[in-house]
C-alpha positions as CSV (number, residue, x, y, z in Angstrom):
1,X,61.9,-5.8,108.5
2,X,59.4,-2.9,109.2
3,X,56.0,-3.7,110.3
4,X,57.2,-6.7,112.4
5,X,56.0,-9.0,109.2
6,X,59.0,-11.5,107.8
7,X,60.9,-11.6,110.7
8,X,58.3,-12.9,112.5
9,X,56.8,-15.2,110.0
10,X,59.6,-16.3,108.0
11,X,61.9,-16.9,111.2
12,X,59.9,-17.6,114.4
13,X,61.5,-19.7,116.6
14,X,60.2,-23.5,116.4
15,X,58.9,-25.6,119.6
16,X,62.1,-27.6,120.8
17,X,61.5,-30.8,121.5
18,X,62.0,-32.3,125.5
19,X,65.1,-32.7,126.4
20,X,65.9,-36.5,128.2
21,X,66.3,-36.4,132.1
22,X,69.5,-35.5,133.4
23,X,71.9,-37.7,134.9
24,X,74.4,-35.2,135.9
25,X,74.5,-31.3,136.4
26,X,75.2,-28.7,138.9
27,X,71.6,-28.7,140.5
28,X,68.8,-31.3,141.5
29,X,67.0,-31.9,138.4
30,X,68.9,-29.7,136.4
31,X,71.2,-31.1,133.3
32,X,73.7,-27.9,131.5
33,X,75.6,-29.4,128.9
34,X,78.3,-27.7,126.3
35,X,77.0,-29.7,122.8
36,X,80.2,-30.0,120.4
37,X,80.7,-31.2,117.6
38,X,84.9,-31.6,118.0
39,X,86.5,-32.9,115.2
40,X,90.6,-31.9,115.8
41,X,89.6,-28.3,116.6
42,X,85.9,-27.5,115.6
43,X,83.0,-26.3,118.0
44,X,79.8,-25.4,116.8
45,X,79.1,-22.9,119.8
46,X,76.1,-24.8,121.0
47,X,75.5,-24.6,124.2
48,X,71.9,-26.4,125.6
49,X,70.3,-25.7,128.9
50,X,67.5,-27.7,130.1
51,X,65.4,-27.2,133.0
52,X,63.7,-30.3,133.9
53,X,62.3,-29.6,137.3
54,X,58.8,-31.0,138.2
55,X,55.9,-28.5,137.0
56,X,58.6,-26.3,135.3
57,X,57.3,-23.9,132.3
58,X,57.6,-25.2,128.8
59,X,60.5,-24.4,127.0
60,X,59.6,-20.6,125.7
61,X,60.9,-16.8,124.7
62,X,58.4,-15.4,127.1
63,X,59.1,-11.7,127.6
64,X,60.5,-10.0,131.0
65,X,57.8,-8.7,133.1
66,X,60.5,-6.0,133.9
67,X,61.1,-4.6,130.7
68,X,58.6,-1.3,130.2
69,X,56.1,-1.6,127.8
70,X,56.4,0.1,124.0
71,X,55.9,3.7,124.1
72,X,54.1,5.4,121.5
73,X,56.2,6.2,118.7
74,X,56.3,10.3,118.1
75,X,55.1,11.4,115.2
76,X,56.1,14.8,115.7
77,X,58.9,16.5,112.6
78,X,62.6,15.3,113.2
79,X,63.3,18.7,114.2
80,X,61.3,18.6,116.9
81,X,62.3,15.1,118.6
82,X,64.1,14.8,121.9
83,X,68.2,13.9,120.6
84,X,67.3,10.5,122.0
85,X,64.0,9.9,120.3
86,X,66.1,10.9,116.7
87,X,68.6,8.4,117.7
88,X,66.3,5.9,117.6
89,X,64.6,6.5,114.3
90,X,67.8,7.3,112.7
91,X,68.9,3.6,113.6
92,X,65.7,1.9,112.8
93,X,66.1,3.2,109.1
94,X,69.5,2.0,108.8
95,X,69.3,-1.7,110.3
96,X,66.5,-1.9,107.8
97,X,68.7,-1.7,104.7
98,X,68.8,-5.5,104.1
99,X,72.4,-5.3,103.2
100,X,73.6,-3.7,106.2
101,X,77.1,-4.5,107.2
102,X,79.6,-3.9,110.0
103,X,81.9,-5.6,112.1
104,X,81.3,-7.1,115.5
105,X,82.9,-8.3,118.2
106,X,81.3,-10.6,120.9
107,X,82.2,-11.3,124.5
108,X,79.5,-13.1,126.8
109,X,79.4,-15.0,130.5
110,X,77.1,-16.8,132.0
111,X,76.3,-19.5,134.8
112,X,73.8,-22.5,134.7
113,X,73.3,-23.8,137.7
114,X,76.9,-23.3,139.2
115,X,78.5,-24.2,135.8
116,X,80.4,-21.5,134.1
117,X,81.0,-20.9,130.7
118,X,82.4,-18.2,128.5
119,X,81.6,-17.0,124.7
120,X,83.2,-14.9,122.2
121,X,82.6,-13.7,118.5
122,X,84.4,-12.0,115.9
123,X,82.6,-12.0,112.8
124,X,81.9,-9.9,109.6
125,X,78.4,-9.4,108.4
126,X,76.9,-8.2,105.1
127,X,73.5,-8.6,105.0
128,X,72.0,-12.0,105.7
129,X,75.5,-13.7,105.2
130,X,78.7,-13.7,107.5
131,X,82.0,-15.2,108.3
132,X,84.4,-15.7,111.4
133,X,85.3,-17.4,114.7
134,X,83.4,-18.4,117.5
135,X,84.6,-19.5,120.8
136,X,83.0,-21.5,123.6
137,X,84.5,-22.8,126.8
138,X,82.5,-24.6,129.8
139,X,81.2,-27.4,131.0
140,X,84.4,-29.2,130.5
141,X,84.5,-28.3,127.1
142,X,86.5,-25.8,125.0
143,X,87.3,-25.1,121.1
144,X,87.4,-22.7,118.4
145,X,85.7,-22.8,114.9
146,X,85.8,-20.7,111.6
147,X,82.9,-20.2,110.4
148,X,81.1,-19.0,106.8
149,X,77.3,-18.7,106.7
150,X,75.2,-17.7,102.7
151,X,71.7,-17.4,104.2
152,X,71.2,-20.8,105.0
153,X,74.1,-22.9,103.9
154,X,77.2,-22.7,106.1
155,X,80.6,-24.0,106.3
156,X,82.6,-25.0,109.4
157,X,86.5,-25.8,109.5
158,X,87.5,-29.2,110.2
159,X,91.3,-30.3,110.4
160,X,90.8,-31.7,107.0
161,X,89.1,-28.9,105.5
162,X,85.8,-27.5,104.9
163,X,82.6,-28.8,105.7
164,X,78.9,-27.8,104.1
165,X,76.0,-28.0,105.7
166,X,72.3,-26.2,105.5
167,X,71.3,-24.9,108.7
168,X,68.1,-23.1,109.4
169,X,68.2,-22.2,113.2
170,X,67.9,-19.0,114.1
171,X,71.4,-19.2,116.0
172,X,72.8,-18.8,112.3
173,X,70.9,-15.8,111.1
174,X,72.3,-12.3,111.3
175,X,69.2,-10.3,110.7
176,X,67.3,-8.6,112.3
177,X,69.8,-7.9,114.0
178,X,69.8,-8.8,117.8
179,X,66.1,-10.3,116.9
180,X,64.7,-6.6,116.3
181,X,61.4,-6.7,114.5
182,X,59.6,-3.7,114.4
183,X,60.8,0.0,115.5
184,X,58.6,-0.5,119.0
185,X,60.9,-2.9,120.4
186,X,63.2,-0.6,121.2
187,X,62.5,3.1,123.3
188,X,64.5,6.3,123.9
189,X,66.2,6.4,126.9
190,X,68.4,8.8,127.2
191,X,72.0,9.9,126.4
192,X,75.6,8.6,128.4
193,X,79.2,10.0,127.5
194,X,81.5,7.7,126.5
195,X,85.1,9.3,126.0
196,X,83.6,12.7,125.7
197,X,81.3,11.2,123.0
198,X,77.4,11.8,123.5
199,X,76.0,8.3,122.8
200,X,71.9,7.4,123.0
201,X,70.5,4.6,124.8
202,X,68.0,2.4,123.4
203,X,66.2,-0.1,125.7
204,X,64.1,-3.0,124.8
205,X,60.1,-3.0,125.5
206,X,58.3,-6.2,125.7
207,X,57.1,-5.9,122.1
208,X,61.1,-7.4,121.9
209,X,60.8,-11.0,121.2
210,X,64.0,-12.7,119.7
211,X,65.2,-15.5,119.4
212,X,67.3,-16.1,122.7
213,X,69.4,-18.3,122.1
214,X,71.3,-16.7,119.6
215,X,72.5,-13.7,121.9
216,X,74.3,-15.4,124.7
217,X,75.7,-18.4,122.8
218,X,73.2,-20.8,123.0
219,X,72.2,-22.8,119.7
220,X,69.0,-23.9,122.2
221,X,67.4,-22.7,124.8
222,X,65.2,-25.0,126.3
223,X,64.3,-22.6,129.4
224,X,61.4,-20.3,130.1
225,X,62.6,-16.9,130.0
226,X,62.3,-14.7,133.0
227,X,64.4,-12.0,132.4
228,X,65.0,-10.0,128.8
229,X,67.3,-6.7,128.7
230,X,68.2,-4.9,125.8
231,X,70.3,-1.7,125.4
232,X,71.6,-0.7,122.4
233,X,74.2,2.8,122.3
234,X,74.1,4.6,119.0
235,X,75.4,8.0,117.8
236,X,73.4,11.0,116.8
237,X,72.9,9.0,113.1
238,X,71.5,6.0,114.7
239,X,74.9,4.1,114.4
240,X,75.1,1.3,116.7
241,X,78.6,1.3,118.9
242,X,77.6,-1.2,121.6
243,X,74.8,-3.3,122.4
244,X,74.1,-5.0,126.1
245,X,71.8,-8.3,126.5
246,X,71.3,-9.9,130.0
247,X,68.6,-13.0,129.8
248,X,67.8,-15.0,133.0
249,X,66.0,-17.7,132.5
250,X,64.6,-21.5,134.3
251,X,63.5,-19.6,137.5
252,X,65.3,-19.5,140.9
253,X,67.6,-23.1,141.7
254,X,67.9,-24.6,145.1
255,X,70.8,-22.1,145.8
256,X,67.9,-19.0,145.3
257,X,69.3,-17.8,142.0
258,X,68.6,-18.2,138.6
259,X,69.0,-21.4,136.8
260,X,70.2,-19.7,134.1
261,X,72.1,-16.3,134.4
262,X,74.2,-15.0,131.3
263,X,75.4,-11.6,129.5
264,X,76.9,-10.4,126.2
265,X,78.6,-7.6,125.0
266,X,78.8,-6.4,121.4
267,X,80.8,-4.1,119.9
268,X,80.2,-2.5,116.3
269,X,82.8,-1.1,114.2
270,X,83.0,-0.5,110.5
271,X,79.1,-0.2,109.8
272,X,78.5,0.3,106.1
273,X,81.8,-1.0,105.3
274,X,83.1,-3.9,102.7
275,X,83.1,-7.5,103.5
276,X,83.9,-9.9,101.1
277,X,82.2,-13.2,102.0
278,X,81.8,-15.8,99.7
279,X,81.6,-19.6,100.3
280,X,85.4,-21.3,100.8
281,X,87.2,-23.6,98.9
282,X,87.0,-26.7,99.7
């Protein structure tokens, strides 16, 4: 993952292709639809946004013009470092271990146009492979799915079983995680207290370029992004305990705010622990 190389080559986010015009939505020229694929119980979590105003940007994962740009990484000894700049180098050296693992629990809002809609996660990760449920409600819409995901082939739960397919969008993959490349998308920012618990913050530059989609429920994205905040608390080791993502994206609707407004919270528990995940019987 260091150096910014196979992330970036192996998993770059294709062009999507243009959506067809809307007949419906909560705006003027604006179509938000919940995608799922229901069969007695199963959602994919796929949520798809398209803004389709005249003159609007291509579909993109353009960086935030408010995010600060990438500090210089020190290169001073360990012992030297500010707490926060340690931090930060202590948890760029573990989410490079290919099989990290850890636990992680994922709650996320958001509005397109005036439409709601809600996500949630609770998965186990090991590497590039990982299992649980995902949640979606809006739009009209609402289920729950079990998932299992090997690299690229994954398994959803349908009422009469299991069901194999191979996916290769990025909404599937679980490294890097949350889309982070090289150690430059991310800079020290400090420390907060969290039940009497010194924590480091960790805020994304505009070297961070992820996949968007993937982060606030979305299997596609086909918005320009206007808006891209990471921040990531870790412990003195660099162990990640909560991470924060708020994306706006489609520019400002008739109504003056964004066309696409959404947020996620992750929680991490049990990094560097076991997880058993293997593909299910059919």
């Amino acid at each position: 993952m260091s150096g910014g190389g196979w992330y970036s080559e192996k998993y770059a986010p294709k062009p999507e292709p243009e959506p067809p015009a809307p007949t419906s939505g909560p705006g003027p020229g604006f179509d938000g639809r919940l995608l799922a694929l229901l069969g007695g119980g199963l959602l994919v979590v796929a949520i798809v946004a398209a803004l389709l105003l005249r003159g609007s940007p291509a579909a993109s994962t353009a960086r935030a013009t408010e995010t600060p740009a990438a500090p210089s990484v020190p290169s001073a000894p360990a012992a030297t470092q500010p707490p926060d700049v340690g931090a930060l180098h202590a948890f760029w050296a573990l989410i490079e271990d290919p099989d990290l693992s850890y636990h992680v629990e994922t709650h996320g809002t958001g509005l397109v146009g005036e439409e709601a809609y809600t996500f949630s996660e609770s998965l186990d990760v090991a590497g590039d492979d990982w299992k649980g449920t995902e949640v979606a409600h809006g739009f009209g819409g609402v289920g729950v799915t079990q998932v299992v995901a090997l690299d690229t082939t994954v398994w959803y739960k349908f009422p009469d079983g299991w069901h194999r397919n191979v996916e290769h969008d990025p909404f599937f993959r679980s490294r890097p995680l949350l889309g982070l490349d090289n150690i430059r998308d991310l800079m020290a920012a400090g420390s907060v207290q969290r039940n009497g618990t010194t924590l480091y913050d960790l805020k994304s530059t505009t070297d961070w370029q992820p996949y968007p989609g993937r982060l606030i429920g979305f299997v596609s994205l086909g918005l320009h992004v206007d808006t891209l905040e990471l921040d990531v608390l870790v412990t003195s080791d660099g162990v990640p305990v909560e991470a924060t993502v708020h994306i706006e994206a489609g520019g400002l609707g008739s109504n003056g705010k964004p066309q696409l407004d959404a947020k996620a919270t992750r929680t991490f528990t049990k990094v560097g622990g076991t997880f058993t995940i293997v593909a299910p019987k059919p």
